[in-house]
KEDRENFI-501544 format. One record per residue: residue number from 1; x, y, z of N, C-alpha, C, O in turn. Coordinates in Angstrom, 3 decimals, decimal comma, always signed. Layout:
! residues N
{NUM; {X; Y; Z}; {X; Y; Z}; {X; Y; Z}; {X; Y; Z}}
...
//
This chain:
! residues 182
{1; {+2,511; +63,981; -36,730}; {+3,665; +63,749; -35,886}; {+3,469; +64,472; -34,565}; {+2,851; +65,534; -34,496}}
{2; {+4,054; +63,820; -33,443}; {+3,809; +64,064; -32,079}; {+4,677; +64,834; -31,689}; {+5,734; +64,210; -31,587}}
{3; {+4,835; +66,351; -31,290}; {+5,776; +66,943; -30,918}; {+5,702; +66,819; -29,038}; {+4,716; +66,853; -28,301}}
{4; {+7,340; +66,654; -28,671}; {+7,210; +66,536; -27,128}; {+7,199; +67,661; -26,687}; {+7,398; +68,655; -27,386}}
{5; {+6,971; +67,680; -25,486}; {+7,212; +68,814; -24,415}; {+8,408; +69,191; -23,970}; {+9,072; +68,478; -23,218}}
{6; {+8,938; +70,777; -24,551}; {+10,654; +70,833; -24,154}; {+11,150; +69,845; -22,972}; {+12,235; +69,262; -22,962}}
{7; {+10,031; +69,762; -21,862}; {+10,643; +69,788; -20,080}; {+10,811; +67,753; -20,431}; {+11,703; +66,967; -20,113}}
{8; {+9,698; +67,580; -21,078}; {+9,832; +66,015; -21,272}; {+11,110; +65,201; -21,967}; {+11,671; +64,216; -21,486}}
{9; {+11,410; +65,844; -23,180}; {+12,571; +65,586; -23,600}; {+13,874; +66,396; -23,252}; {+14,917; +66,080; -23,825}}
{10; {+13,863; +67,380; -22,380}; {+15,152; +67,790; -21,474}; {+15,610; +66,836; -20,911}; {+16,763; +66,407; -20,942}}
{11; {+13,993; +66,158; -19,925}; {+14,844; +64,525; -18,749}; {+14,765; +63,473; -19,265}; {+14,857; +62,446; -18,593}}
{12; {+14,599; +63,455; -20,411}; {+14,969; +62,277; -21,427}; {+16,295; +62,479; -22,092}; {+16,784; +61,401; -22,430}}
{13; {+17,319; +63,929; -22,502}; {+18,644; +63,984; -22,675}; {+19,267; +64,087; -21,145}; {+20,472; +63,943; -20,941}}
{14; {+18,483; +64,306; -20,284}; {+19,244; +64,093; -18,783}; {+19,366; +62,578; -18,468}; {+20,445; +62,072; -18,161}}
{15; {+18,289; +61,931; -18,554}; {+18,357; +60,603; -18,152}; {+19,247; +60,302; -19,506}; {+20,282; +60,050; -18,889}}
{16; {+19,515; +60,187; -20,479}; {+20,651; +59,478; -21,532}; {+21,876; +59,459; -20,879}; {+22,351; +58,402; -20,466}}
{17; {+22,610; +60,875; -20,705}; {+23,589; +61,558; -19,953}; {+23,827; +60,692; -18,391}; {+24,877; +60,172; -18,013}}
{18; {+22,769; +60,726; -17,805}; {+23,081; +60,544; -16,371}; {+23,683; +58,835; -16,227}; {+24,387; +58,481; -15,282}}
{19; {+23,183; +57,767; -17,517}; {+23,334; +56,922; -18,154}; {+24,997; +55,993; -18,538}; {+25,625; +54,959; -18,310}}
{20; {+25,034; +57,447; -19,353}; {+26,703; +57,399; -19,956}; {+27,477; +57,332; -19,056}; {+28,273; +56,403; -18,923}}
{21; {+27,308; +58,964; -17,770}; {+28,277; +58,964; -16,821}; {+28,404; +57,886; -16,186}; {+29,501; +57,523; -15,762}}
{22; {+26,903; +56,948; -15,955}; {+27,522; +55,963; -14,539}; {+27,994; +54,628; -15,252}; {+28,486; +53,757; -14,535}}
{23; {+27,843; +54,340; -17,043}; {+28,357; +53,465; -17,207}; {+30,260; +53,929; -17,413}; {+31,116; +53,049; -17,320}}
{24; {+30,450; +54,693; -17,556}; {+31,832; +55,231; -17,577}; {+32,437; +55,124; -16,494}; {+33,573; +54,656; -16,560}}
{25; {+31,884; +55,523; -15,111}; {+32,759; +55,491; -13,914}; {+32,462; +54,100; -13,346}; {+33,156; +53,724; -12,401}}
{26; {+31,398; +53,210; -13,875}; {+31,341; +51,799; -13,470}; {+32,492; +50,913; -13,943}; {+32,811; +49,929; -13,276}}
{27; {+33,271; +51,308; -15,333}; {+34,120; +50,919; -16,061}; {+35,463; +51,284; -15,432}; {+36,466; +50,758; -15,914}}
{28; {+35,577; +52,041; -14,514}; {+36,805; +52,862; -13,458}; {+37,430; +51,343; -12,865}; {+36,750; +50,567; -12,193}}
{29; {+38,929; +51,088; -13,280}; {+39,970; +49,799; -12,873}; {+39,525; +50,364; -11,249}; {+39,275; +51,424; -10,676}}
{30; {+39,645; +48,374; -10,856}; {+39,209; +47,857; -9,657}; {+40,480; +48,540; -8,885}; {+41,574; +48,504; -9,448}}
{31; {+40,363; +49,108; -7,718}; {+41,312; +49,440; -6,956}; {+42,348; +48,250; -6,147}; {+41,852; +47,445; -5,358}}
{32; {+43,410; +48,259; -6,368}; {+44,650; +47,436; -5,840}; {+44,891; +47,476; -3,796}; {+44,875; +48,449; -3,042}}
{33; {+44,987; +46,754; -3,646}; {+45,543; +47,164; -2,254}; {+46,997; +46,851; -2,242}; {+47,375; +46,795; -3,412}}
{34; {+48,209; +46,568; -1,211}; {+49,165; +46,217; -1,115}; {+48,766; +44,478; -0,350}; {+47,821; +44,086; +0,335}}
{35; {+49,873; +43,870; -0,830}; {+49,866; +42,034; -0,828}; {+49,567; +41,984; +0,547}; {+48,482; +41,445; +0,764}}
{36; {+49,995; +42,257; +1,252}; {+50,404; +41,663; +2,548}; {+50,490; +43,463; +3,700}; {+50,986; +44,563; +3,455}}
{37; {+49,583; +42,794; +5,146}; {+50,133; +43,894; +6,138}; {+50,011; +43,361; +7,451}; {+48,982; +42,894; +7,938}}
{38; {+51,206; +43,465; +8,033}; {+51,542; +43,011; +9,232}; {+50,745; +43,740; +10,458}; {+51,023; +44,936; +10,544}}
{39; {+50,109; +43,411; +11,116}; {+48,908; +44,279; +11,850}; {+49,335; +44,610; +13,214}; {+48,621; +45,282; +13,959}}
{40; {+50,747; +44,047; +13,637}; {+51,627; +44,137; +14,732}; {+52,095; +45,752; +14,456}; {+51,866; +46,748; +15,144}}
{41; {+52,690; +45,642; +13,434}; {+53,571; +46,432; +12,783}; {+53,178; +47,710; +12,568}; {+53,968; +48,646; +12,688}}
{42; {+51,584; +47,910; +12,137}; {+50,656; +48,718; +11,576}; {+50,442; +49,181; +12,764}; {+50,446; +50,411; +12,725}}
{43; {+50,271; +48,803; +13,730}; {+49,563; +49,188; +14,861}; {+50,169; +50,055; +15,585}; {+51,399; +50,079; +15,568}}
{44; {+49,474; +50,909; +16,337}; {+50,028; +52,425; +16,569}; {+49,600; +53,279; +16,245}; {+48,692; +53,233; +15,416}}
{45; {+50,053; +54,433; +16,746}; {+49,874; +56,082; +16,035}; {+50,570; +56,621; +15,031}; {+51,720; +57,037; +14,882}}
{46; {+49,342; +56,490; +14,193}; {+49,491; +57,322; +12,949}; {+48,940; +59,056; +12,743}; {+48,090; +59,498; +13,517}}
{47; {+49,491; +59,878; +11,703}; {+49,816; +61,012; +11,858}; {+48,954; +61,318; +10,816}; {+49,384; +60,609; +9,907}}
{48; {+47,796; +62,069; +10,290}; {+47,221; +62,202; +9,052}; {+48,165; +63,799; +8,408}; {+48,095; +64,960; +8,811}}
{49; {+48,803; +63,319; +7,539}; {+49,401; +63,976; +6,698}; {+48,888; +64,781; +5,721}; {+49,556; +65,803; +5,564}}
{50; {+47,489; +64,630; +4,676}; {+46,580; +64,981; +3,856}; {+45,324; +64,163; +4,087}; {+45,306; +63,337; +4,999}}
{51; {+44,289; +64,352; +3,314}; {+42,833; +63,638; +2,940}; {+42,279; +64,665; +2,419}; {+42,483; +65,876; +2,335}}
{52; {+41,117; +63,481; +1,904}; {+40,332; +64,778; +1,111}; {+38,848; +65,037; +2,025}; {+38,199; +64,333; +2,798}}
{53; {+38,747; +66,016; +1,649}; {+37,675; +66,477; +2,918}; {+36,378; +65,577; +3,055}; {+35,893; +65,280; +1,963}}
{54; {+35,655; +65,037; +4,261}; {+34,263; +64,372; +4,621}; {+34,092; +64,621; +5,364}; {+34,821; +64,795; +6,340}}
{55; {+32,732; +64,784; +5,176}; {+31,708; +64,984; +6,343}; {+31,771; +65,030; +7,799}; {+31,313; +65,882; +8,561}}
{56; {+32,711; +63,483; +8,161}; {+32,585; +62,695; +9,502}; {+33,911; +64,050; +9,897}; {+33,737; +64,439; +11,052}}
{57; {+34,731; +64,548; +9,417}; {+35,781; +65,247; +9,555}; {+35,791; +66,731; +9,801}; {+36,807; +67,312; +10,181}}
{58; {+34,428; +67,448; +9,536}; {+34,043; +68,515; +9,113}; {+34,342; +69,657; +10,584}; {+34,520; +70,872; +10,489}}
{59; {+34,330; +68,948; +11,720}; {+34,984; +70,027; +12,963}; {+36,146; +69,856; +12,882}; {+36,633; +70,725; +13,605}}
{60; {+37,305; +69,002; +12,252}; {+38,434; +68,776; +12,568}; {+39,259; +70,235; +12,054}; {+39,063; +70,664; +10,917}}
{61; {+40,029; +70,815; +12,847}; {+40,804; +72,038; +12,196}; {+42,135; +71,172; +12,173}; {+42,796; +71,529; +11,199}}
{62; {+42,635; +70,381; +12,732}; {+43,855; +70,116; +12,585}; {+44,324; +68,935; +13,747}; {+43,542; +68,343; +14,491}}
{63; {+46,006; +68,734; +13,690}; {+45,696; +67,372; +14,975}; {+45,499; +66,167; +14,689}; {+45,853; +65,206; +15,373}}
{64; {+44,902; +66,137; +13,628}; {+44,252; +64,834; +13,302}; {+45,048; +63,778; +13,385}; {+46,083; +63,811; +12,719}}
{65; {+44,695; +62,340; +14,401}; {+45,356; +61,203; +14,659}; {+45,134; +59,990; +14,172}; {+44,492; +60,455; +13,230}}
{66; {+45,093; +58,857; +13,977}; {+44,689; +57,625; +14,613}; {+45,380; +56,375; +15,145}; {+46,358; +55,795; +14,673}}
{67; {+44,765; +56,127; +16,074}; {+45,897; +55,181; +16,652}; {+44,915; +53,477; +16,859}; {+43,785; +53,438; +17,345}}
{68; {+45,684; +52,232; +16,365}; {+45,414; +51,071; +16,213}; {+45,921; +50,319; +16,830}; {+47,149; +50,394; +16,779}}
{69; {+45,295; +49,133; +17,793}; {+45,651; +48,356; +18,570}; {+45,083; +47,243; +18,849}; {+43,934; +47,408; +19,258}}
{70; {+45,485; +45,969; +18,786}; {+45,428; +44,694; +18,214}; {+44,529; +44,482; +19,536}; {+44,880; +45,001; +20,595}}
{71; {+43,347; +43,697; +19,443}; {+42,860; +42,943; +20,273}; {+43,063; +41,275; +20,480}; {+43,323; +40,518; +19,544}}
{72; {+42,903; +40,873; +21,812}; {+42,455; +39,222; +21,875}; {+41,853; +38,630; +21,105}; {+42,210; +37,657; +20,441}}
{73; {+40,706; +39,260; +21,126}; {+39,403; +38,809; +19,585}; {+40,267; +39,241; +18,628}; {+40,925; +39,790; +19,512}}
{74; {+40,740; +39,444; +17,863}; {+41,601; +39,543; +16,721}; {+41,239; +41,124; +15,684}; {+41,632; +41,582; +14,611}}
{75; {+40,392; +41,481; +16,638}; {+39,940; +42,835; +16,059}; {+40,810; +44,066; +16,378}; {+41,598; +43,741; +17,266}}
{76; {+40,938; +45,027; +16,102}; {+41,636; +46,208; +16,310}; {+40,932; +47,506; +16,709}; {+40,196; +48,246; +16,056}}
{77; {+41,368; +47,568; +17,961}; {+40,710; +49,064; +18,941}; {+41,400; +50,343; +17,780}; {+42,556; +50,529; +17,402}}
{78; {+40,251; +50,985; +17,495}; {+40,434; +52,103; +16,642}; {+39,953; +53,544; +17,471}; {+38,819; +53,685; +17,927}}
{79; {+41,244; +54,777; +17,593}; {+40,885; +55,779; +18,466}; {+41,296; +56,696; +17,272}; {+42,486; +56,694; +16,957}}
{80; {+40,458; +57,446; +16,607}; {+40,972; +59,090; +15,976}; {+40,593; +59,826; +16,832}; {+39,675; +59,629; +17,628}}
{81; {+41,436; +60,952; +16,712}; {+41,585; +62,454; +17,226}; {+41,594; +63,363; +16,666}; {+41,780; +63,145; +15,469}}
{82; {+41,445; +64,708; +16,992}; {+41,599; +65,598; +15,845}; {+41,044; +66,979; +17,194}; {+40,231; +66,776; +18,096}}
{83; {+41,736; +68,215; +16,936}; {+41,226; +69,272; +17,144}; {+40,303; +70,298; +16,412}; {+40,279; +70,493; +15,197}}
{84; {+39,547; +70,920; +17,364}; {+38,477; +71,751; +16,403}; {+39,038; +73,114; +16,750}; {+39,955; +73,126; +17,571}}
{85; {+38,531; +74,505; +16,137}; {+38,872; +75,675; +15,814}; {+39,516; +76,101; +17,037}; {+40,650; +76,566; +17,154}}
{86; {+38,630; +75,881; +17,957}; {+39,042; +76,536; +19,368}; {+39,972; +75,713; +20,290}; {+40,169; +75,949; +21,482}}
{87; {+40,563; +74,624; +19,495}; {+41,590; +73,596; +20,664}; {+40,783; +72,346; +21,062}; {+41,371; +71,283; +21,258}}
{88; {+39,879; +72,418; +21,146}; {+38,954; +71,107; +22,020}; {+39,358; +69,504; +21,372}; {+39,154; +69,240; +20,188}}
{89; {+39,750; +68,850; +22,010}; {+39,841; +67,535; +21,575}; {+38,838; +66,987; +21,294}; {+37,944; +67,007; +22,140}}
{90; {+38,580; +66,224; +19,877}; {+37,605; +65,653; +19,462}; {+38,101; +63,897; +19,340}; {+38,829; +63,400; +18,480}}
{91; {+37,488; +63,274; +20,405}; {+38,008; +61,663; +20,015}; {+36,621; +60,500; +19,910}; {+35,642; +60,392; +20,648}}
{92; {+37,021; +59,717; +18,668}; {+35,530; +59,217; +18,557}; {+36,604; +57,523; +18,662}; {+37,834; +57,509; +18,638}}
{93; {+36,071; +56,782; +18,729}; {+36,595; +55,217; +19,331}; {+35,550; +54,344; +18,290}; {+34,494; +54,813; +17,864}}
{94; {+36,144; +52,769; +17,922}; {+35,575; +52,265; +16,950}; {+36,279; +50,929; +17,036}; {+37,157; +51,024; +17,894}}
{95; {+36,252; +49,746; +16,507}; {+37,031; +48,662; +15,757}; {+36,778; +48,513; +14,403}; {+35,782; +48,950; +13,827}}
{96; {+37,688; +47,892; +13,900}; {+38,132; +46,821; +12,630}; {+38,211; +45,574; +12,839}; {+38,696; +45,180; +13,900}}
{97; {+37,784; +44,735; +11,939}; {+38,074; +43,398; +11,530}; {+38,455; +43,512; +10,149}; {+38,200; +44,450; +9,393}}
{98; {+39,112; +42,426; +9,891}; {+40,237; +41,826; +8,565}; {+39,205; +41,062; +7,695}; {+38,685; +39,974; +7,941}}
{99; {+38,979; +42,073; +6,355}; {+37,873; +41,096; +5,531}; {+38,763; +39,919; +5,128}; {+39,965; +40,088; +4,925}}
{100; {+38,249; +38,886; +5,028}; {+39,296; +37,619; +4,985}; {+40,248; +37,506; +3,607}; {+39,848; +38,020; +2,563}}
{101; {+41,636; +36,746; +3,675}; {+41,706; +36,720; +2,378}; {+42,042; +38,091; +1,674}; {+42,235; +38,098; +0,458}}
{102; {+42,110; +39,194; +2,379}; {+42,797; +40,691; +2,029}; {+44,450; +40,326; +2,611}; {+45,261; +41,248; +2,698}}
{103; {+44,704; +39,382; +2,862}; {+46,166; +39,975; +3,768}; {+45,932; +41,381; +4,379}; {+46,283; +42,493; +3,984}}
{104; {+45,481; +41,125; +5,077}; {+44,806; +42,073; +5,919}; {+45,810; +43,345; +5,960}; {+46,591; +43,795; +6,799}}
{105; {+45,335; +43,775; +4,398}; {+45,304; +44,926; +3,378}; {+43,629; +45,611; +3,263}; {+43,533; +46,779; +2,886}}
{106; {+42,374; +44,829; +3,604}; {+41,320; +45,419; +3,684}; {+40,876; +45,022; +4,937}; {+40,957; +43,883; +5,397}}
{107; {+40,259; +46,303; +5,637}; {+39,204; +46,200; +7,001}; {+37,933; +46,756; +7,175}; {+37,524; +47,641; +6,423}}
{108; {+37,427; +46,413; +7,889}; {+35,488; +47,307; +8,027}; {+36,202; +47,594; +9,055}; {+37,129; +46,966; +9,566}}
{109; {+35,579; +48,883; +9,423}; {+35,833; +49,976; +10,425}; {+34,519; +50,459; +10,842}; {+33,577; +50,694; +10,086}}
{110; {+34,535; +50,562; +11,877}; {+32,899; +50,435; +12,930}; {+33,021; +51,846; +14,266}; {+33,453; +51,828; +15,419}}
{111; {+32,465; +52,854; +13,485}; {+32,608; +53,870; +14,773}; {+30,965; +53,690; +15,195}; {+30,689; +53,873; +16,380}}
{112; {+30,171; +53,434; +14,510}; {+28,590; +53,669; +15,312}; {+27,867; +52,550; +14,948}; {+28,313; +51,905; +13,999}}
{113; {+26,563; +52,065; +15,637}; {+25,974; +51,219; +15,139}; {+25,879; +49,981; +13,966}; {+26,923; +49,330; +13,954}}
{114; {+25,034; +49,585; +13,143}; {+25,379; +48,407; +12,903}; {+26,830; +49,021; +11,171}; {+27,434; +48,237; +10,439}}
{115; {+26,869; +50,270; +11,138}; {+27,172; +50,592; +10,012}; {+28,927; +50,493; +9,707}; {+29,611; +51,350; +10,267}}
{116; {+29,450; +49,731; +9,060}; {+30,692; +49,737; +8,509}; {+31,465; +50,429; +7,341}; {+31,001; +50,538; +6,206}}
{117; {+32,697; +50,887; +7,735}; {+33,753; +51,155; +6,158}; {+34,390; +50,718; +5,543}; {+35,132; +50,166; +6,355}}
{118; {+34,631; +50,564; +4,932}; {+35,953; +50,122; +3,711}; {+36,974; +51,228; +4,009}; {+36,916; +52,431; +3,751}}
{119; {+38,170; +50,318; +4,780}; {+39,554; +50,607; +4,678}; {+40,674; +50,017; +4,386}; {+41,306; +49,422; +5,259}}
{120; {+41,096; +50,090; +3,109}; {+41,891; +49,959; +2,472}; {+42,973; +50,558; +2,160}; {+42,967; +51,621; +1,540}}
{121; {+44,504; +49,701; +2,711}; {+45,816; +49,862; +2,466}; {+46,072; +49,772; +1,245}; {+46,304; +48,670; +0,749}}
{122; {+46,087; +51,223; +0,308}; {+46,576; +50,852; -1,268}; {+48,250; +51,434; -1,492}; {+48,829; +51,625; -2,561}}
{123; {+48,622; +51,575; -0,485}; {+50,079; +51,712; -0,456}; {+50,836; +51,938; +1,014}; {+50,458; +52,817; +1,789}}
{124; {+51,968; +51,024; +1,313}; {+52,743; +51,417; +2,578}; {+53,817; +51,528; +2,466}; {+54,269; +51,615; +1,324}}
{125; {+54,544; +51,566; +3,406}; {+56,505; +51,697; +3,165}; {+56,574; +50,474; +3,789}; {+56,619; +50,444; +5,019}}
{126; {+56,590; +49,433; +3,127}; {+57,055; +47,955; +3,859}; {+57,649; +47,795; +4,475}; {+57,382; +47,074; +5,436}}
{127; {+59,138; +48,519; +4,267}; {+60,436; +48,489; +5,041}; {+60,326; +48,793; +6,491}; {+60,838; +47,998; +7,280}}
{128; {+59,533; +50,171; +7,068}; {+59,696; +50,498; +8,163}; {+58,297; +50,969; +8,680}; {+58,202; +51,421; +9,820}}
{129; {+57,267; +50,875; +7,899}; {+56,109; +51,216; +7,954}; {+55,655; +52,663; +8,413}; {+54,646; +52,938; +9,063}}
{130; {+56,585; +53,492; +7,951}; {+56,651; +54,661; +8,273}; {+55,511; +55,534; +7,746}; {+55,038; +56,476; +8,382}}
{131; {+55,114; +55,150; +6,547}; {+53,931; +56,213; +5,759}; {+52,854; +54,955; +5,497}; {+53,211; +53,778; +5,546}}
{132; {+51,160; +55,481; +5,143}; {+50,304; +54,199; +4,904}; {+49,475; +56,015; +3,938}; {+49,404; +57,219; +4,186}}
{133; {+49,022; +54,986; +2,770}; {+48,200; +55,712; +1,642}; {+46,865; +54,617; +2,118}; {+47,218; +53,439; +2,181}}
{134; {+45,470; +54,878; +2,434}; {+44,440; +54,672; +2,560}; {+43,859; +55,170; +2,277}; {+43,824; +56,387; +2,459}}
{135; {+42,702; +54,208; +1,386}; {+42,010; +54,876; +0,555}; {+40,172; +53,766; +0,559}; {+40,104; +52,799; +1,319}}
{136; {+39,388; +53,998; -0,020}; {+37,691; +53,466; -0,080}; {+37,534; +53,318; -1,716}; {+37,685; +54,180; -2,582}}
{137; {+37,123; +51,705; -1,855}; {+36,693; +51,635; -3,129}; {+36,340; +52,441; -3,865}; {+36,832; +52,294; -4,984}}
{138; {+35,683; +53,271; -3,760}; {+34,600; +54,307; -3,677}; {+35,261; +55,477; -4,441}; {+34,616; +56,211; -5,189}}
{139; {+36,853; +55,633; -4,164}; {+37,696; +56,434; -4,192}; {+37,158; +57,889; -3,720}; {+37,553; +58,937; -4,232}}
{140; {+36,235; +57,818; -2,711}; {+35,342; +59,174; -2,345}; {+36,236; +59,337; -0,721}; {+35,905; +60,127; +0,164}}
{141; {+37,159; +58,574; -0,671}; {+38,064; +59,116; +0,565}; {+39,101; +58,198; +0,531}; {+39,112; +57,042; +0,111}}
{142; {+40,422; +59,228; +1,295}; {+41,453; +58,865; +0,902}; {+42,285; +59,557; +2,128}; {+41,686; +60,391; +2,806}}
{143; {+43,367; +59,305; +2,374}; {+43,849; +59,359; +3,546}; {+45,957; +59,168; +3,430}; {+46,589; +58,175; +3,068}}
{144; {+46,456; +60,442; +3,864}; {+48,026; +60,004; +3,334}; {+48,169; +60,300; +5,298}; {+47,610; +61,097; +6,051}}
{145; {+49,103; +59,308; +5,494}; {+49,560; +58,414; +7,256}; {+51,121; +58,660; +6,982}; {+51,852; +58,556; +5,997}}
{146; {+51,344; +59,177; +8,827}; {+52,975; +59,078; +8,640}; {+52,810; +59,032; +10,232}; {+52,173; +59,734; +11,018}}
{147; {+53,789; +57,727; +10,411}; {+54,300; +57,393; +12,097}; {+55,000; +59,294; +12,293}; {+54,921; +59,596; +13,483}}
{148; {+55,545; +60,376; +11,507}; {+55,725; +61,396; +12,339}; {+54,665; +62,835; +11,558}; {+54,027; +62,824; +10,505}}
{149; {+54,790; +63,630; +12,289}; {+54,078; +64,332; +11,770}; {+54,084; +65,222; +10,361}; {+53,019; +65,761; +10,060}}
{150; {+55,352; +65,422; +9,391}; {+55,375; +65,588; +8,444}; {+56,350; +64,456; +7,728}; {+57,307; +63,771; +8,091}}
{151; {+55,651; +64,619; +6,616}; {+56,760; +63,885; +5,543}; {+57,817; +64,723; +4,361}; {+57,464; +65,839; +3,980}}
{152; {+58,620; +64,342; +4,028}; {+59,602; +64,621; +3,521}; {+58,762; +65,065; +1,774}; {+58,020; +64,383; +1,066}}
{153; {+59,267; +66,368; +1,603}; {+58,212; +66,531; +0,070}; {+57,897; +65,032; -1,000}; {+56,915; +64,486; -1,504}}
{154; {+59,634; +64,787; -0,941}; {+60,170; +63,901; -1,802}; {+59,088; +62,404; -1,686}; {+58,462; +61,846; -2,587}}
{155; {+59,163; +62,137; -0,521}; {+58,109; +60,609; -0,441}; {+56,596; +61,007; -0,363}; {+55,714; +60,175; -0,573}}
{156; {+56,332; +62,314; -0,053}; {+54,655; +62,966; -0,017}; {+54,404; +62,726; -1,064}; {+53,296; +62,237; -1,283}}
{157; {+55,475; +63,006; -2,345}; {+54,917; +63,254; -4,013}; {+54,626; +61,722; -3,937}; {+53,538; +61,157; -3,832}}
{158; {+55,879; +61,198; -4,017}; {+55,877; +59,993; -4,113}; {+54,204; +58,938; -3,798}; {+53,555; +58,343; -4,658}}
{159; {+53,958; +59,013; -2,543}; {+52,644; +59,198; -1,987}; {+51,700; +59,304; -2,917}; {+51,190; +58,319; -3,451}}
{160; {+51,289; +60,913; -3,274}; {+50,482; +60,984; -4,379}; {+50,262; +61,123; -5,096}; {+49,131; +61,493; -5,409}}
{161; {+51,523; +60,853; -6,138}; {+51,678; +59,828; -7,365}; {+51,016; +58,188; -7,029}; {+50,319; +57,783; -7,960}}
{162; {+51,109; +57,476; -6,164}; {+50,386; +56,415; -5,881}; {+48,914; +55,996; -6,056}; {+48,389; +55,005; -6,563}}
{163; {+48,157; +57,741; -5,112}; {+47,352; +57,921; -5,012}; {+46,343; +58,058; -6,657}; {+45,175; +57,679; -6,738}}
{164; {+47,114; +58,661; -7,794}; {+46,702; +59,114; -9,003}; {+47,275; +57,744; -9,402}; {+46,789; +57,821; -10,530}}
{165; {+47,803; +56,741; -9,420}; {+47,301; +55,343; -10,246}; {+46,817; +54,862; -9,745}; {+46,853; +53,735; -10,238}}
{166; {+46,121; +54,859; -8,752}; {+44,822; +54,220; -8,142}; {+43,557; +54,836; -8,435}; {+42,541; +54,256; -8,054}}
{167; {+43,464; +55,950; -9,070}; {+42,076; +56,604; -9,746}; {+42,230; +57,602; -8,998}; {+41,380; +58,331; -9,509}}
{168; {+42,588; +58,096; -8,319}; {+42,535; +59,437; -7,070}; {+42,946; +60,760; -8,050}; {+43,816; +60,887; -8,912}}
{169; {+41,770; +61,817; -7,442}; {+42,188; +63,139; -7,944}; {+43,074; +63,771; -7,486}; {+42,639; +64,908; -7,302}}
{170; {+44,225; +63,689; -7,145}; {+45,317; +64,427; -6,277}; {+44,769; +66,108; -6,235}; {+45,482; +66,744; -5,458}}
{171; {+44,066; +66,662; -6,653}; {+43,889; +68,248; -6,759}; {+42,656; +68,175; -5,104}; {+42,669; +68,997; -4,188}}
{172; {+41,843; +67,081; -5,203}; {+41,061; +66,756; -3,834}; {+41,958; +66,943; -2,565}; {+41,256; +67,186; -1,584}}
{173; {+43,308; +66,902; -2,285}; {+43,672; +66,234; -1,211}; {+44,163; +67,596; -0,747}; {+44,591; +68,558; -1,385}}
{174; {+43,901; +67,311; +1,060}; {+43,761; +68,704; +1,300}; {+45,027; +68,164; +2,808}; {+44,793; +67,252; +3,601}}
{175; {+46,286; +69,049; +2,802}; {+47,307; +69,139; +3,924}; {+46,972; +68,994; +5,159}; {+46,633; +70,147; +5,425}}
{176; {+46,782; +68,224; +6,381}; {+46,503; +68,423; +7,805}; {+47,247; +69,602; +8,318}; {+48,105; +70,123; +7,605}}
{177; {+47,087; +69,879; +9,037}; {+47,645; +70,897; +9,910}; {+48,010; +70,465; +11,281}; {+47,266; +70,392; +12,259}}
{178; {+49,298; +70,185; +11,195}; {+49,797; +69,175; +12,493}; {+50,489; +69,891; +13,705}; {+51,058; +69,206; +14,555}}
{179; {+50,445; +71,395; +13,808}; {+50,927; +72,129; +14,357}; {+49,926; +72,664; +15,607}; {+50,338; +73,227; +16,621}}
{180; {+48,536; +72,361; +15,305}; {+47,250; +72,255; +16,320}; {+47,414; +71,021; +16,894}; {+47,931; +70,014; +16,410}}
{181; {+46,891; +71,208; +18,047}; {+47,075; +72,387; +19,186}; {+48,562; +73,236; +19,675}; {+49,424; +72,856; +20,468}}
{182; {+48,505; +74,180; +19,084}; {+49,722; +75,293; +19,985}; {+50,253; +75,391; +21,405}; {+51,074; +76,259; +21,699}}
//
């Protein structure tokens, strides 16, 4: 009988494992968006209320904006903002287009070269469009929006309770700081 090499059959119970996990989170319910979004309506400055931390975000201390605005071509001028430690305005510029057939509830979002995002409306306040929960298939980013700069505890929970039946770790999501710049 052939005995293995500890290191050989270690990445043979690693590779089993590494296996399980991705058929488990492949099995993770398809994320929902909301039916319908009026892109008139949507459009404007929005207030980032929470997210969970990325990369593209990593100078932002606080401030954080974005503001949406309907083009001729049917695309949408995309401007975020955000301040860094020392005050400095950080603004990066981009568009969206409406993947078709989303009720333009899903968009690709284009800040650089040929490379696109997934942004997805998985919850809004229909009524007055006051708050927007956005979130990435991916569920690796996520985003809580308010036309003012804080929200009321009561509809925040509300918020992300939304966020946690859509697969979201609510313990990820980290408060903006809307009080930068002083």
């Amino acid at each position: 009988m052939k005995i293995l090499h500890p290191l050989v059959a270690l990445l043979g119970a690693a590779t089993v494992v590494s296996v399980l996990v991705a058929c488990a989170t492949s099995r993770q319910t398809p994320m929902n968006t909301v039916t319908q979004v009026d892109l008139t309506r949507y459009a404007g400055k929005w207030y980032e209320i929470a997210s969970y931390p990325v990369w593209f975000q990593r100078r932002c201390a606080g401030g954080t904006t974005a503001e949406y605005t309907p083009k001729p071509d049917g695309s949408i001028a995309v401007v975020n903002t955000c301040y860094d430690k020392n005050g400095k305005l950080i603004r990066v510029e981009g568009s969206a287009t409406v993947v078709p057939n989303s009720g333009n509830a899903k968009l690709k979002v284009r800040f650089f070269g040929p490379f696109t995002g997934d942004y997805w409306i998985i919850a809004l306040d229909q009524k007055a469009y006051s708050w927007a929960l956005v979130g990435h298939p991916s569920r690796k980013y996520l985003w809580v929006l308010s036309r003012s700069k804080d929200l009321p505890s009561a509809t925040y929970d509300q918020i992300v309770a939304e966020a946690v039946v859509q697969g979201y770790d609510a313990t990820l999501l980290r408060r903006t700081d809307q009080s930068i710049p002083r």
